[in-house]
PDB file of N, CA, C and O in Angstrom:
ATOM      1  N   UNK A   1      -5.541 -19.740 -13.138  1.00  0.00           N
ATOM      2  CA  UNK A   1      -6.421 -18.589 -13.319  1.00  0.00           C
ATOM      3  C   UNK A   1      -6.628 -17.838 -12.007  1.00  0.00           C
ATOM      4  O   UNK A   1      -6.653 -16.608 -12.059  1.00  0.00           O
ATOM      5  N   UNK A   2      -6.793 -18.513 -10.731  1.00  0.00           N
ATOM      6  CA  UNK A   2      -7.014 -17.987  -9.775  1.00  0.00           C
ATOM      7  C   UNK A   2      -5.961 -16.702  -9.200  1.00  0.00           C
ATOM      8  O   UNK A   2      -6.202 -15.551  -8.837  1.00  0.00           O
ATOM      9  N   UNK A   3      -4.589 -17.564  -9.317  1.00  0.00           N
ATOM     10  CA  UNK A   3      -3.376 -16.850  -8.563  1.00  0.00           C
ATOM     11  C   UNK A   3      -3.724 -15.567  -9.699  1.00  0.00           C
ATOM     12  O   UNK A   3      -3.852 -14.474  -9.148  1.00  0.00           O
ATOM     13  N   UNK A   4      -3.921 -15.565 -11.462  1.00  0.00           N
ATOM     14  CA  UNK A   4      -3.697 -14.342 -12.031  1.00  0.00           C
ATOM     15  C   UNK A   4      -4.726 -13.115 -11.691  1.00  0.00           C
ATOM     16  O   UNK A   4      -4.539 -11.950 -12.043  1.00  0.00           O
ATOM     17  N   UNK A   5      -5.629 -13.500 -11.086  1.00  0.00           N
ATOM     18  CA  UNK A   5      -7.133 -12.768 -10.576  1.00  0.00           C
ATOM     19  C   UNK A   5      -6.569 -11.696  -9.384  1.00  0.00           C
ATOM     20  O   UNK A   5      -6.822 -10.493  -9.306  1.00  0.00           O
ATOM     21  N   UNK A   6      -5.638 -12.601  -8.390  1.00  0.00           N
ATOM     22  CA  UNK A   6      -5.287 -12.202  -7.049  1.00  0.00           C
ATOM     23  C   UNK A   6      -4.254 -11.423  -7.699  1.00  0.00           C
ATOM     24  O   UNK A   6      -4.434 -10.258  -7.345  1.00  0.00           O
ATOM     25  N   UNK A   7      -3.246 -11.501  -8.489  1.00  0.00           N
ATOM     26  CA  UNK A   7      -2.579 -10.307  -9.072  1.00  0.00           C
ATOM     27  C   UNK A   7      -3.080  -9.328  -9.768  1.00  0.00           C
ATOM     28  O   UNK A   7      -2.394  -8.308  -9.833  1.00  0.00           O
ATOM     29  N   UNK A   8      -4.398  -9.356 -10.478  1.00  0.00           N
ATOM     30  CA  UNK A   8      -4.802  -8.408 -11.201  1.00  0.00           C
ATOM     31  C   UNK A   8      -5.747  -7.701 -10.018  1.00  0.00           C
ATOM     32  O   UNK A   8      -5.946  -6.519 -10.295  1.00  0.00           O
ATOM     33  N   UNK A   9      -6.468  -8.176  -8.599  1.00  0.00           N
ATOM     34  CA  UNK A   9      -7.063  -7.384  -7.914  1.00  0.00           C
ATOM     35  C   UNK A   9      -6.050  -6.366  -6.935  1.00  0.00           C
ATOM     36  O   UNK A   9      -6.287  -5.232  -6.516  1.00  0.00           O
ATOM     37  N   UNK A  10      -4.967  -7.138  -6.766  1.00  0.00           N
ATOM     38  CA  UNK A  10      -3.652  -6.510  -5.765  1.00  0.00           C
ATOM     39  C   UNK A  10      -3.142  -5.437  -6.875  1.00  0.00           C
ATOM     40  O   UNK A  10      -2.743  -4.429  -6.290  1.00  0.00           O
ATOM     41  N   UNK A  11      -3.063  -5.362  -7.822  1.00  0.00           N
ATOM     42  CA  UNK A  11      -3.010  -4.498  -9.194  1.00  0.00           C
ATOM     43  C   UNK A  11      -3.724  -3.386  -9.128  1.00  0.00           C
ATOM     44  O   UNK A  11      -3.167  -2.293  -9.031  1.00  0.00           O
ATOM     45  N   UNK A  12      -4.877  -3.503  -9.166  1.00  0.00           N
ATOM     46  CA  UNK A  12      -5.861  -2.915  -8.615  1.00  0.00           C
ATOM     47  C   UNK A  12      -5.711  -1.747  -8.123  1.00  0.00           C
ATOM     48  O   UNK A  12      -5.413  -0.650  -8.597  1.00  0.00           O
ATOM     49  N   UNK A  13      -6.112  -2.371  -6.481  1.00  0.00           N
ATOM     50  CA  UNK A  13      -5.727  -1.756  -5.617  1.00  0.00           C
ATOM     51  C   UNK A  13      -4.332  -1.035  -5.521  1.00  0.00           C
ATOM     52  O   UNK A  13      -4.221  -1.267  -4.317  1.00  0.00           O
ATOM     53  N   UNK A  14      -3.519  -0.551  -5.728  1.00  0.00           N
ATOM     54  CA  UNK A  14      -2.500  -0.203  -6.086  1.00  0.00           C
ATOM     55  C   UNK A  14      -2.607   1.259  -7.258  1.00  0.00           C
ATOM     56  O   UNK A  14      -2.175   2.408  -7.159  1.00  0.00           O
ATOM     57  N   UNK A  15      -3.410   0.529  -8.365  1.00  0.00           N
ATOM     58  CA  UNK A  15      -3.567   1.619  -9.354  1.00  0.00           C
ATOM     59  C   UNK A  15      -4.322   2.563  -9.298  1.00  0.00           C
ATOM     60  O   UNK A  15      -3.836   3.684  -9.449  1.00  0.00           O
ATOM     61  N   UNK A  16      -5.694   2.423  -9.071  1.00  0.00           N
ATOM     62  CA  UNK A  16      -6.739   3.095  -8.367  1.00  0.00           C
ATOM     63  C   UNK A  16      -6.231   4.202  -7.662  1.00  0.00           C
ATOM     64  O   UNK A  16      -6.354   5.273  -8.257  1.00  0.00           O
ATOM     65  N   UNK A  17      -5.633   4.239  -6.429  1.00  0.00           N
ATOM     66  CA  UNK A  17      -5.186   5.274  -5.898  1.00  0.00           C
ATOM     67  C   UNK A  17      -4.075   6.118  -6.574  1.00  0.00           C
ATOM     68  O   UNK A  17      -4.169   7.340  -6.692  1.00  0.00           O
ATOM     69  N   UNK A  18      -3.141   5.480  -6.960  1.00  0.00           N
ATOM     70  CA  UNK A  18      -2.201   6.164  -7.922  1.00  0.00           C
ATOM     71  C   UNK A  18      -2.677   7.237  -8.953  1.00  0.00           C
ATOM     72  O   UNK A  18      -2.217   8.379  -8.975  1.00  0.00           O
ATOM     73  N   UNK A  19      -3.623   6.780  -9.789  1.00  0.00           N
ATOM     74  CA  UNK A  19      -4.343   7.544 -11.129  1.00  0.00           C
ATOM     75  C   UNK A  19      -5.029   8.353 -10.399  1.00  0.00           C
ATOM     76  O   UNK A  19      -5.457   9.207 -11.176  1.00  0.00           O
ATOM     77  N   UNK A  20      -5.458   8.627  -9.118  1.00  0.00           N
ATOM     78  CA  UNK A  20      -6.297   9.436  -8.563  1.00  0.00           C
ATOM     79  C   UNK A  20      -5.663  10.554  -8.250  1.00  0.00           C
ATOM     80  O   UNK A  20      -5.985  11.656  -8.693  1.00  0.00           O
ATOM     81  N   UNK A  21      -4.248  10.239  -7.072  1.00  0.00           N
ATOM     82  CA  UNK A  21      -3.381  11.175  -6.765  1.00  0.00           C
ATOM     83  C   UNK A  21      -2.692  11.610  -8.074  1.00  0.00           C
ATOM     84  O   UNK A  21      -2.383  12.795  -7.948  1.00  0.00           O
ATOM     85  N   UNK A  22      -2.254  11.038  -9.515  1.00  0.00           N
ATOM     86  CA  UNK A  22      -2.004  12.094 -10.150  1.00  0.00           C
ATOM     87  C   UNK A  22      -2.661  12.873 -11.164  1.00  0.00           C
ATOM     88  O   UNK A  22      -2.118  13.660 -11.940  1.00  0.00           O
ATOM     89  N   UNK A  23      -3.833  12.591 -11.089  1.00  0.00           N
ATOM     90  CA  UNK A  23      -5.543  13.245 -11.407  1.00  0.00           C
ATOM     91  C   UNK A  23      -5.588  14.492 -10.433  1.00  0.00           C
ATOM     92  O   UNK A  23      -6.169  15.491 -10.856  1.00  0.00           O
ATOM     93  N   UNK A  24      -4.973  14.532  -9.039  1.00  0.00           N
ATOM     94  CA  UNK A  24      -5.096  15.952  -8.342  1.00  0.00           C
ATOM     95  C   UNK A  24      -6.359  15.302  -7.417  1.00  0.00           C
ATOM     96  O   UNK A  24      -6.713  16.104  -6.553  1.00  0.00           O
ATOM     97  N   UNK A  25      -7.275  13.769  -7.401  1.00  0.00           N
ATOM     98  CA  UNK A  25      -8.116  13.595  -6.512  1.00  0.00           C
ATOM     99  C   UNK A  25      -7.681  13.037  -5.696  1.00  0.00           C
ATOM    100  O   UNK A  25      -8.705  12.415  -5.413  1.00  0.00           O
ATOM    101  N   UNK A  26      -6.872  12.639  -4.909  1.00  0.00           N
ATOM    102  CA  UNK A  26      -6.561  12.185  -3.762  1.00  0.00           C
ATOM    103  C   UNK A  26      -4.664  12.466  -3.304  1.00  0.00           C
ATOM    104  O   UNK A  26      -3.621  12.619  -3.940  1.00  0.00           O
ATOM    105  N   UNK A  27      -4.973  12.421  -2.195  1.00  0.00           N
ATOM    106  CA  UNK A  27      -3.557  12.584  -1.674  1.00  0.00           C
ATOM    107  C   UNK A  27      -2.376  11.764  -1.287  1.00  0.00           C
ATOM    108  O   UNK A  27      -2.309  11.386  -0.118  1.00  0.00           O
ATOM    109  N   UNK A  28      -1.302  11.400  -2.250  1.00  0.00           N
ATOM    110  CA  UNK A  28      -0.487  10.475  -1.737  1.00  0.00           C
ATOM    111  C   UNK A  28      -0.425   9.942  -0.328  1.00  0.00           C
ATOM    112  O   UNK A  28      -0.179   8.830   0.140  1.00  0.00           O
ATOM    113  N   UNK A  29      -0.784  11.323   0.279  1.00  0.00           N
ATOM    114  CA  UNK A  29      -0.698  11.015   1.773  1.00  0.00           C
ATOM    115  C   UNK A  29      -1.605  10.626   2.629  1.00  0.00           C
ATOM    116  O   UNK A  29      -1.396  10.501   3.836  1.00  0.00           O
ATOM    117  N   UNK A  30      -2.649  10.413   2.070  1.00  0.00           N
ATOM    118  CA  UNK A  30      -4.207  10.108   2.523  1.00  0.00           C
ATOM    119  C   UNK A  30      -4.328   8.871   3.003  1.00  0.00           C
ATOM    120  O   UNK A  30      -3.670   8.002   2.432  1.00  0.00           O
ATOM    121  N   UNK A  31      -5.091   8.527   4.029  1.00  0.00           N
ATOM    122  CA  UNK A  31      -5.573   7.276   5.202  1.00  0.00           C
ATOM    123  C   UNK A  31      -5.952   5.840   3.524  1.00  0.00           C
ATOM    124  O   UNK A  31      -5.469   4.745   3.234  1.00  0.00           O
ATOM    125  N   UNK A  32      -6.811   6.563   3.019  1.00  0.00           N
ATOM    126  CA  UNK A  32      -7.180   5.929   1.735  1.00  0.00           C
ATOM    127  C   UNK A  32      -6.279   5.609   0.712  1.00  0.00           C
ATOM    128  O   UNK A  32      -6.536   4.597   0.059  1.00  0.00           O
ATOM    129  N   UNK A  33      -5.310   6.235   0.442  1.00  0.00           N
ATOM    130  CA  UNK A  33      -4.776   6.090  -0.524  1.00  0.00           C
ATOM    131  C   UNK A  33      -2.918   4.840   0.019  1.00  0.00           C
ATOM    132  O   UNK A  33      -2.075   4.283  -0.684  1.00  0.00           O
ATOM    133  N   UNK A  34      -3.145   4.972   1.828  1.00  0.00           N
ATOM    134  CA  UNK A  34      -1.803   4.361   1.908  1.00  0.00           C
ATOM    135  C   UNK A  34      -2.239   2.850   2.548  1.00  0.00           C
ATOM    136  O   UNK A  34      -1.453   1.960   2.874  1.00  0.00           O
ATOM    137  N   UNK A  35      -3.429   2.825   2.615  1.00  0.00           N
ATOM    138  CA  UNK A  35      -4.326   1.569   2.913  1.00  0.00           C
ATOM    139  C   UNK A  35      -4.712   0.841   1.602  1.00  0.00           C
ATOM    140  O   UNK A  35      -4.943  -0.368   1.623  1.00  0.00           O
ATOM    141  N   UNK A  36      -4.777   1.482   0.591  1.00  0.00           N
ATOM    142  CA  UNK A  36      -4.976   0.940  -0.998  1.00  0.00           C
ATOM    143  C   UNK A  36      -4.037   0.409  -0.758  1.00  0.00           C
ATOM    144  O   UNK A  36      -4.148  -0.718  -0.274  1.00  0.00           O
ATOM    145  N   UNK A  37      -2.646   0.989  -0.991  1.00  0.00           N
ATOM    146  CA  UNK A  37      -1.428   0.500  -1.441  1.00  0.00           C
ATOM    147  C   UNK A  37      -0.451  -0.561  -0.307  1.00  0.00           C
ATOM    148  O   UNK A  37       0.580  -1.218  -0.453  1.00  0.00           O
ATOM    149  N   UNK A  38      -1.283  -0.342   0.714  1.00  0.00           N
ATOM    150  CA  UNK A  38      -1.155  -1.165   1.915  1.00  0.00           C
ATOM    151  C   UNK A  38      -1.238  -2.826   1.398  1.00  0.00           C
ATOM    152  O   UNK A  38      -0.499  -3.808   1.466  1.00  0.00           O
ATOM    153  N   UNK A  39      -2.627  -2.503   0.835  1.00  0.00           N
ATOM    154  CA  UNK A  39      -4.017  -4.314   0.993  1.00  0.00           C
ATOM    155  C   UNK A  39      -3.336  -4.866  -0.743  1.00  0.00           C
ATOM    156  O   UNK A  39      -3.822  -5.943  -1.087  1.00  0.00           O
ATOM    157  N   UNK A  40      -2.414  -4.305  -1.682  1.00  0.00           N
ATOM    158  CA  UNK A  40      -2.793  -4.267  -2.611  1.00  0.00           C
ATOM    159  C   UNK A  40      -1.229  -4.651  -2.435  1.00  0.00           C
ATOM    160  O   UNK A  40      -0.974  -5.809  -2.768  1.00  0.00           O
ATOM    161  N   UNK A  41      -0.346  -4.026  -2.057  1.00  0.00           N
ATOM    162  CA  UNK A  41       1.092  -4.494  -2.260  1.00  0.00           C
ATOM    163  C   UNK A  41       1.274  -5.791  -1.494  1.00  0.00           C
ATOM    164  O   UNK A  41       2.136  -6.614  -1.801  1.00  0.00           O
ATOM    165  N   UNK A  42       0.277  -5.965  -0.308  1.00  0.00           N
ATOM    166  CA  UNK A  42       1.068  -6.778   0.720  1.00  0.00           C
ATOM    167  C   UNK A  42      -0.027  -8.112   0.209  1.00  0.00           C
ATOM    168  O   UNK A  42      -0.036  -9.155   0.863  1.00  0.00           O
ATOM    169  N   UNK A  43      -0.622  -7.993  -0.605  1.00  0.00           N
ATOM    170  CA  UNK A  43      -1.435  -9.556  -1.728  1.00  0.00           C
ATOM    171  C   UNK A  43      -0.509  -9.803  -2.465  1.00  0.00           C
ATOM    172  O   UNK A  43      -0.100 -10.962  -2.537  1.00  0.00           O
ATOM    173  N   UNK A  44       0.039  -8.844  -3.168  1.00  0.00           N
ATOM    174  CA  UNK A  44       1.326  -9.379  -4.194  1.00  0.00           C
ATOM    175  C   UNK A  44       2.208  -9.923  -3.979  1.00  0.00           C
ATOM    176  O   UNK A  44       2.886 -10.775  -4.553  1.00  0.00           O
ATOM    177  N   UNK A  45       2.249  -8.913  -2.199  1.00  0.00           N
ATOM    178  CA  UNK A  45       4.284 -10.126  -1.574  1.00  0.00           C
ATOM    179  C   UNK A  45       3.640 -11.375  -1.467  1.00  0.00           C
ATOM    180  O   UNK A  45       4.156 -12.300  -2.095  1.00  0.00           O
ATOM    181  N   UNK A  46       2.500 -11.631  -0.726  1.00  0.00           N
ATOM    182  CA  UNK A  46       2.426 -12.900  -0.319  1.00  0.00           C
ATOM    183  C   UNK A  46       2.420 -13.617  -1.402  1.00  0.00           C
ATOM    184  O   UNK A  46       3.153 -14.606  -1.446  1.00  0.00           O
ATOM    185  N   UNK A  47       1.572 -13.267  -2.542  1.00  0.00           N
ATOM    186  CA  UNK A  47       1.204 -14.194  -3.844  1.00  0.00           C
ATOM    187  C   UNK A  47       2.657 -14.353  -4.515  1.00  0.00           C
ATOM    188  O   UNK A  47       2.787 -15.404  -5.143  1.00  0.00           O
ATOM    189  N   UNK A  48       4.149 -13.208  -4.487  1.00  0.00           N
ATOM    190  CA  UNK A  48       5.294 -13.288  -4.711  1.00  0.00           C
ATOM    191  C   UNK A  48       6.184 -14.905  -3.698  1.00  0.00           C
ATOM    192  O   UNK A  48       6.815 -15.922  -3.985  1.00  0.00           O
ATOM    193  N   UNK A  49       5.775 -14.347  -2.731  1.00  0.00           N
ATOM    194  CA  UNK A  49       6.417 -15.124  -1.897  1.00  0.00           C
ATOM    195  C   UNK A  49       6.039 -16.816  -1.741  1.00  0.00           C
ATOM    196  O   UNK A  49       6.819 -17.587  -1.181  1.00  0.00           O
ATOM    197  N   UNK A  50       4.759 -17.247  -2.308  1.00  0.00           N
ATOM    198  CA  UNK A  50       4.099 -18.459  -2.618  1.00  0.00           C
ATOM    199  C   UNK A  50       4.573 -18.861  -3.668  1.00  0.00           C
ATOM    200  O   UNK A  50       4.871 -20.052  -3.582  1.00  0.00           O
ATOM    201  N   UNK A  51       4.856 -18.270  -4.957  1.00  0.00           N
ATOM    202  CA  UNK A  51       4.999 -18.581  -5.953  1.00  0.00           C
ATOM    203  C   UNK A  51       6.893 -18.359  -6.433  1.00  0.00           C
ATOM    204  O   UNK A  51       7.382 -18.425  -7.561  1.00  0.00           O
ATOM    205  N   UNK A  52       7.598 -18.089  -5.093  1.00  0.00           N
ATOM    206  CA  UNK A  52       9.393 -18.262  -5.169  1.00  0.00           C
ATOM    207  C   UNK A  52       9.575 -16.852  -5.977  1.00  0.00           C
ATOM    208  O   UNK A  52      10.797 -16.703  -5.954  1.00  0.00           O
ATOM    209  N   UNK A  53       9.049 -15.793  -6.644  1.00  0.00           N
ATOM    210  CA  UNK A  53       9.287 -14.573  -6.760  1.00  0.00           C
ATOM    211  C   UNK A  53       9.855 -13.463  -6.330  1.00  0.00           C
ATOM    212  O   UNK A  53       9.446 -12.308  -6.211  1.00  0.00           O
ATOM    213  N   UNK A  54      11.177 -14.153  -6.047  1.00  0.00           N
ATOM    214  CA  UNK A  54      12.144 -13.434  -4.881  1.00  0.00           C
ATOM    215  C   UNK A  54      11.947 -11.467  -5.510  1.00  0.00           C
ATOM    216  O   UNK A  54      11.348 -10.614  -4.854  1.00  0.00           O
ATOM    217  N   UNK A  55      12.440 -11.288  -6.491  1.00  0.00           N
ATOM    218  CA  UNK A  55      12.471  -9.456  -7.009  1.00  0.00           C
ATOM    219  C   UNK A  55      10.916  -8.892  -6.918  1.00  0.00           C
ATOM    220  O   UNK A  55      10.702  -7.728  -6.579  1.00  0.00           O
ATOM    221  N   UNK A  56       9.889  -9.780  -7.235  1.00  0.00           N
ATOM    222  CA  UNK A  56       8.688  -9.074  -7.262  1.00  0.00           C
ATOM    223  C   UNK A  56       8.437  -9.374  -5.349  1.00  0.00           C
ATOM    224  O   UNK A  56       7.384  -8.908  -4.914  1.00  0.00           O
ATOM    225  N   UNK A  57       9.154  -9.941  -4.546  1.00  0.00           N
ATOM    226  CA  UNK A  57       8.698 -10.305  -3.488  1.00  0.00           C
ATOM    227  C   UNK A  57       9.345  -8.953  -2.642  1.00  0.00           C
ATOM    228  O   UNK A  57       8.790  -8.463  -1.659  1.00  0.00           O
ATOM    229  N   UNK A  58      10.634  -8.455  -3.229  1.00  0.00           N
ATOM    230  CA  UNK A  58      11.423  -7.435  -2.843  1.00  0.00           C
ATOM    231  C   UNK A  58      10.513  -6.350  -3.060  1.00  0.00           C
ATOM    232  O   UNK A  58      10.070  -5.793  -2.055  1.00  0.00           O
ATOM    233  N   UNK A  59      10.120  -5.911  -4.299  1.00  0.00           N
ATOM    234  CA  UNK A  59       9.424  -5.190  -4.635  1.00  0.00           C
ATOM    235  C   UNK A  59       8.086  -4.521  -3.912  1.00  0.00           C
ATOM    236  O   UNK A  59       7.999  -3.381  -3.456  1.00  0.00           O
ATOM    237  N   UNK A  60       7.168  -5.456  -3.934  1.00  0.00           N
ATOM    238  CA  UNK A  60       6.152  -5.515  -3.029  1.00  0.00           C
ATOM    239  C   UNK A  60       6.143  -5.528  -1.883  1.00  0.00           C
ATOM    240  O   UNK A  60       5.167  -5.084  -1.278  1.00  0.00           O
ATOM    241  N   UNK A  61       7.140  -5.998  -1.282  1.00  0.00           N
ATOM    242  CA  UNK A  61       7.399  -6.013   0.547  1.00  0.00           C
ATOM    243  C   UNK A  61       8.092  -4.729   0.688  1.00  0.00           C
ATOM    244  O   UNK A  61       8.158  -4.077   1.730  1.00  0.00           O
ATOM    245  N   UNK A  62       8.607  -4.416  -0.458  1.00  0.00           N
ATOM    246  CA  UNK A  62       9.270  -3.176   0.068  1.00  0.00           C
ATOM    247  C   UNK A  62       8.362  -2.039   0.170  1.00  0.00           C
ATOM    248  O   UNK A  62       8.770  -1.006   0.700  1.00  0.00           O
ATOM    249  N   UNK A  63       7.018  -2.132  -0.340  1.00  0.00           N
ATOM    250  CA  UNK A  63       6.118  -1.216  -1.005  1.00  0.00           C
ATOM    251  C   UNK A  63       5.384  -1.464   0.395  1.00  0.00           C
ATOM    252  O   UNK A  63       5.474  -0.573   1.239  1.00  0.00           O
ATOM    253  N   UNK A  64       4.701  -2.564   0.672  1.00  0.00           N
ATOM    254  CA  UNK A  64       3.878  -2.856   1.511  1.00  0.00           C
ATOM    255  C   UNK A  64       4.998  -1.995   3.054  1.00  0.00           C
ATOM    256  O   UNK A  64       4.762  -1.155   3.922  1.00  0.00           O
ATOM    257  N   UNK A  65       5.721  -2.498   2.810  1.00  0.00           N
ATOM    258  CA  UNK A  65       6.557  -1.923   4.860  1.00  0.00           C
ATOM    259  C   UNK A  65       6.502  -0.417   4.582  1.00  0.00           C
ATOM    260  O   UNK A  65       6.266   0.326   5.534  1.00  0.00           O
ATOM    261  N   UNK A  66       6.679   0.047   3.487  1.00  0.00           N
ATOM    262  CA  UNK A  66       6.903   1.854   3.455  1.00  0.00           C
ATOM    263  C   UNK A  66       4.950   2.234   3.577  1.00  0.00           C
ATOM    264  O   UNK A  66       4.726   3.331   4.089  1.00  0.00           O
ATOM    265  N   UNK A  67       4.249   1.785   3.344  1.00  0.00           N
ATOM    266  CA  UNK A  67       2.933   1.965   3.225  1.00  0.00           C
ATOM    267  C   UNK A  67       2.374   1.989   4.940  1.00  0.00           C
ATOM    268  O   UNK A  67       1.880   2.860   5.658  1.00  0.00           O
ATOM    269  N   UNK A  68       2.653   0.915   5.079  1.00  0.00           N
ATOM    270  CA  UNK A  68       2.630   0.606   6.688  1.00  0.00           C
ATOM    271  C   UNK A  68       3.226   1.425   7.704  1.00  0.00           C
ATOM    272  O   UNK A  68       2.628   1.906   8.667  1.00  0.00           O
ATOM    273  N   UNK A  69       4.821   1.594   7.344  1.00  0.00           N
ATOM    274  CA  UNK A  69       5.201   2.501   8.203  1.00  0.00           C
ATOM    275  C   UNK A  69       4.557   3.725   8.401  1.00  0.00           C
ATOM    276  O   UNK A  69       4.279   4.136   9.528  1.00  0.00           O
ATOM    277  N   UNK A  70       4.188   4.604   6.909  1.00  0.00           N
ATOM    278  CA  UNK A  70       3.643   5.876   6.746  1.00  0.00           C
ATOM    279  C   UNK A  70       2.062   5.925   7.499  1.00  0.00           C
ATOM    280  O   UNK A  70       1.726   7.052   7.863  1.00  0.00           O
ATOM    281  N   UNK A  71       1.057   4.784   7.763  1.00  0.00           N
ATOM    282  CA  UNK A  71       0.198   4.618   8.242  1.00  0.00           C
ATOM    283  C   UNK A  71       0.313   4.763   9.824  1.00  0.00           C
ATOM    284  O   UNK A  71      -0.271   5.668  10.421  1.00  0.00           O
ATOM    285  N   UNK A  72       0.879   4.085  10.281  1.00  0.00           N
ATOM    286  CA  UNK A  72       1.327   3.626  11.616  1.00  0.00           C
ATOM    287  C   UNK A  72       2.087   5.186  12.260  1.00  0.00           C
ATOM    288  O   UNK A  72       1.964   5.595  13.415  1.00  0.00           O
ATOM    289  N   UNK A  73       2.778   5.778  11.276  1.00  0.00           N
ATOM    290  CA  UNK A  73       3.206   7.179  11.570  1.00  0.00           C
ATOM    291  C   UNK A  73       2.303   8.374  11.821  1.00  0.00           C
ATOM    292  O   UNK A  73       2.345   9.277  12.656  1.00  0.00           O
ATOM    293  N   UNK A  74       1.403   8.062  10.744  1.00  0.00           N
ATOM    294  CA  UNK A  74       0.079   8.843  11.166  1.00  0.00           C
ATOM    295  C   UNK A  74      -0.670   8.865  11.782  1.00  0.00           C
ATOM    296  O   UNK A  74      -1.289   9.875  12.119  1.00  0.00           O
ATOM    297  N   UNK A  75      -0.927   7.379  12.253  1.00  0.00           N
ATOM    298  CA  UNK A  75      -1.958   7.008  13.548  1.00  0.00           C
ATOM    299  C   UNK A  75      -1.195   7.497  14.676  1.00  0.00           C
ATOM    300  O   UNK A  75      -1.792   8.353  15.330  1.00  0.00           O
ATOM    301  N   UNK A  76       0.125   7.144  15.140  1.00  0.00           N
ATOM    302  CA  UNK A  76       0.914   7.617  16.279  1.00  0.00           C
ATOM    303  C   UNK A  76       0.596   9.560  16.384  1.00  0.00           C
ATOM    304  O   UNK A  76       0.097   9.992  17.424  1.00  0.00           O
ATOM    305  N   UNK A  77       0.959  10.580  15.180  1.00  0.00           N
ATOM    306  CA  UNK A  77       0.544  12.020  15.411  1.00  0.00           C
ATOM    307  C   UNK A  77      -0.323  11.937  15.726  1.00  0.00           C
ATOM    308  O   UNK A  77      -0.344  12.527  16.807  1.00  0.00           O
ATOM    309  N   UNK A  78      -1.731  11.344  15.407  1.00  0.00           N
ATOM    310  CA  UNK A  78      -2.775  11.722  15.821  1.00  0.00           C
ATOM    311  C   UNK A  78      -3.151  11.494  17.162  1.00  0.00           C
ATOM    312  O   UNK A  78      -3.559  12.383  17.910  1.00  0.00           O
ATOM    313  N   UNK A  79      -3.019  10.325  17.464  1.00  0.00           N
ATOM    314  CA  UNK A  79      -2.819   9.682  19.148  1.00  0.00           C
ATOM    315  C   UNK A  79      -2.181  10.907  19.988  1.00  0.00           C
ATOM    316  O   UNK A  79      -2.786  11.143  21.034  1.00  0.00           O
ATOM    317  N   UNK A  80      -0.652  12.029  19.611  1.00  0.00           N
ATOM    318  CA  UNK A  80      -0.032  12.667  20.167  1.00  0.00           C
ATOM    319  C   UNK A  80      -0.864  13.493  20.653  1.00  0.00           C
ATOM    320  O   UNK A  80      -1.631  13.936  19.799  1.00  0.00           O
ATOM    321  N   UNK A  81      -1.051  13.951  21.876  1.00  0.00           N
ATOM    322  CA  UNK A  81      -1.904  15.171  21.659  1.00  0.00           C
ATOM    323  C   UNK A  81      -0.561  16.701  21.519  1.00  0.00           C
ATOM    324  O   UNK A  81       0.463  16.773  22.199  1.00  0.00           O
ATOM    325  N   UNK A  82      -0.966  17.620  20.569  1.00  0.00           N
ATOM    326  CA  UNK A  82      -0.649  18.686  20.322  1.00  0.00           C
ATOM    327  C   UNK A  82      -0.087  19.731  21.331  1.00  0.00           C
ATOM    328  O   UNK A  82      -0.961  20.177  22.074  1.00  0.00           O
ATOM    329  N   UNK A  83       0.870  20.109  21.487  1.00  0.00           N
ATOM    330  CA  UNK A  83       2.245  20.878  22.075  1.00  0.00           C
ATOM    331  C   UNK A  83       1.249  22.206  22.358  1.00  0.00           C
ATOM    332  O   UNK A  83       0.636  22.473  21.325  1.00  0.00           O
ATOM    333  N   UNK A  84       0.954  23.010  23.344  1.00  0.00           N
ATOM    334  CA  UNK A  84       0.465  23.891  23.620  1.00  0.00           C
ATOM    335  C   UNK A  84       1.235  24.830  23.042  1.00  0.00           C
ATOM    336  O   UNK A  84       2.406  24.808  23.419  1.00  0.00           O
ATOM    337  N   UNK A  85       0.837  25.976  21.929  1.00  0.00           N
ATOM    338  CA  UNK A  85       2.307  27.136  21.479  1.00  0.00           C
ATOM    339  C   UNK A  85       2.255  27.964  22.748  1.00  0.00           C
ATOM    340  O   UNK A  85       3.056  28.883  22.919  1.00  0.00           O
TER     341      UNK A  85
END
């Protein structure tokens, strides 16, 4: 029961933002919405990866590193400071 809880909250998190961005309330590209899919994919790899779930482990890790990267990309612009025109 436990492990199905930790998939249905990593579920969750995941869906939540999704139904929002295609509701028109939030932005695929949003701090919020790539941190959802951040905390929410990267519970599933691990709970994939505990439980020998090699395709859902692909799946989710693949979700979780593109989430991360896009985060980590955004924190770096902002850090940049801005090109004088």
């Amino acid at each position: 029961m436990g492990e199905q809880l930790v998939q249905i909250f990593g579920s969750v998190l995941i869906l939540i933002p999704f139904a929002l961005a295609q509701a028109g309330r939030m932005s695929a590209k949003s701090l919020g919405y790539l941190a959802l899919n951040l905390g929410g994919s990267g519970i599933l790899a691990v709970d994939a990866a505990l439980t020998s779930q090699w395709g859902f482990l692909l799946l989710e890790g693949s979700w979780a590193a593109v989430s991360l990267f896009a985060l980590v990309s955004d924190a770096v612009k902002r850090r940049t400071p801005a090109e004088p025109s």
